[in-house]
Steps between C-alpha positions, in 0.01 A plus 500: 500500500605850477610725797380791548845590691638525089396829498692684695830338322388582196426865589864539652566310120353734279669801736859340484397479082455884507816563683698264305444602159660737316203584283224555695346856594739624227242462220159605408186351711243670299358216347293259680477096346303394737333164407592551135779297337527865265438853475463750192602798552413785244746834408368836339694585212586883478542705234692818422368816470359677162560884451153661556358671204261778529300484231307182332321244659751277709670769636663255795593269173328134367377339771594158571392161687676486841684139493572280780844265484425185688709230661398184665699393805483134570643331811756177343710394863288256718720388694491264841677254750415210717720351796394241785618463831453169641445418887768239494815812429333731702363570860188522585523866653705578213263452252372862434778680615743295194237547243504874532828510458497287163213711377722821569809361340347389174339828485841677598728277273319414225138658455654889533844491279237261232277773523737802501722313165189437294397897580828647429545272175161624371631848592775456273385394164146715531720842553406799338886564453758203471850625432829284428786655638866322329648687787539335790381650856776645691556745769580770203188366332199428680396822631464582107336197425262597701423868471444355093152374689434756658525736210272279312233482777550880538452554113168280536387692766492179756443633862803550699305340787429154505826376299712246682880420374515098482867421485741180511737420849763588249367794347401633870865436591620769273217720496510540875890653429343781352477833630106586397430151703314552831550166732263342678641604835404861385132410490454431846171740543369339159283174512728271244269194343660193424850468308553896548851577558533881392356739303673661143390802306175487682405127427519252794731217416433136608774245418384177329666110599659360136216211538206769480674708229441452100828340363735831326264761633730761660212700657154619461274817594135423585271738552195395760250572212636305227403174601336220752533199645174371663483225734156340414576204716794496777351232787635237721336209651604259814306222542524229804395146421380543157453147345754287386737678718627457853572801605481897306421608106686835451384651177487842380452710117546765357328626180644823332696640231657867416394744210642809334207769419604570126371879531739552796746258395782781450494446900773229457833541391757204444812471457634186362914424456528418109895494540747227511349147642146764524107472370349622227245782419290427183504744187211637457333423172417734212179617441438651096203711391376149344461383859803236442626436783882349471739335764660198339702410823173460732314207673157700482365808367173647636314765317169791545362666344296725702790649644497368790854337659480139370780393827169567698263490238119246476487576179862414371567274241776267405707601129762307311812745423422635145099542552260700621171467741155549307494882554365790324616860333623751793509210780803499718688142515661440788760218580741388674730161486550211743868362505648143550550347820609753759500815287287808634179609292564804280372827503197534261519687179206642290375690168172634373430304237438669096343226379287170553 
């Protein structure tokens, strides 16, 4: 039967879950899955300005539909564990007290860094921005490698507040040698969440183990806004007696996954190491006024041709190199190319098309 006892361990769980991870409270919680395995979200799409004339009839210029740009966001990791303890390696009074602990060590060493390396390797191929640097990070280097990001997010107009500097143990070594770097230790009045160890050009900076971190990313700049990670299901279960079993059933789950908003994806910046022994960044393809879209090298293209950003895209489309989607005069193709094995996703390219 179950205990009602459970409960209590798997609150202190779930607390120990947001302490341990390096992820959570740093991203957006506007969205709520509740019961449902998806949710669509829909994005106006702007437009600029006309000159006003001031004379004639559309004086404020042709009037036009407002569109929305939707995305569907579908949870993909289910993931759970079982363990037993039987009666005959344990004590009686020990029962409870051991299963607690096993429930808060899966949790602690392997439910939060599996949860924290699936989130930051979404983060990394779904960036607005992914950047190869050939040069290496180094002392000299990474305060420059950095302030690139910045200048992007700047140039996008991403908020100042809300981005958070994810870095690797060895990029954190060098960074923290730098003069603009304000340690930890300086922060005492500030409440630091998980993983913070300083602050730099206004970003708090949380240093990332190697087994959480996406394989040749040097660092990356998240902004709170850019993207989730709901938890639709995070539970843990101890059960006494249950049949077929002398003794406990320790089981637990957790259903979730992590998405990048594509309107707000220039919230993420990456920068992968394309140098000696390094990763890859795909080319992006080439996009004519035909709508042929071109990138001989790739694993995948996907295509729109609403505009819309087909790395986040419903309506995107799969295209050989050297064709184009079914489009129509004055539509804007959009794509972008998929690379082999462990090469980043490239930037997408696009062209307003002259002709069916």
């Amino acid at each position: 039967m179950g205990i009602t006892a459970h409960v209590d361990y798997s609150k202190k769980a779930m607390q120990a879950y947001k302490v341990g991870s390096l992820l959570a409270g740093r991203l957006s919680q506007e969205y709520k899955f509740g019961d449902f395995k998806s949710v669509i979200i829909s994005s106006i799409i702007t437009t600029p300005y006309n000159d006003y004339t001031r004379s004639g009839v559309s004086r404020y210029g042709t009037p036009t539909e407002v569109e929305d740009e939707t995305q569907e966001l579908i949870c993909t990791q289910d993931k759970a564990f079982a363990k037993t303890i039987d009666k005959g390696n344990a004590k009686d009074q020990q029962y409870l007290k051991k299963a607690g602990r096993v429930v808060a060590l899966m949790l602690k060493e392997q439910g939060i860094p599996m949860t924290d390396k699936y989130g930051f390797s979404v983060l990394s191929r779904k960036a607005g921005r992914i950047v190869g640097n050939t040069t290496a990070l180094s002392t000299s280097y990474v305060c420059d490698h950095i302030s690139e990001g910045t200048v992007y997010m700047d140039d996008e107009e991403v908020p100042q507040d809300g981005r958070t500097l994810f870095i690797t143990s060895a990029g954190y070594k060098m960074l923290r040698l730098s003069d603009e770097f304000t340690k930890a230790d300086d922060l005492i009045k500030k409440s630091l969440v998980s993983g913070q160890v300083g602050e730099y050009d206004g970003m708090p900076v949380v240093k990332v183990p190697a087994g959480r971190w996406p394989k040749n990313v040097n660092f990356m700049i998240v902004h709170r806004s850019a993207a989730c990670m709901p938890m639709k299901i995070k539970e843990t279960r101890i059960h006494q007696g249950p049949p077929g079993i002398s003794g406990n059933l320790l089981e637990g789950r957790q259903y979730y996954d992590c998405f990048v908003f594509g309107k707000r994806a220039c919230g993420i910046y990456v920068d992968v190491n394309t140098g000696s022994g390094g990763g890859t960044v795909t080319a992006a393809p080439t996009v004519s006024t035909a709508g042929v879209v071109t990138q001989s090298g790739a694993s995948a293209i996907w295509a729109t041709t609403d505009g819309s950003d087909p790395r986040y895209s419903k309506t995107r489309v799969a295209v050989a190199s050297g064709s184009a989607p079914e489009h129509k005069k004055g539509d804007t193709v959009r794509a972008y190319a998929e690379g082999s094995g462990d090469a980043f996703p490239s930037p997408a390219a696009d062209a307003v098309t002259a002709s069916r």
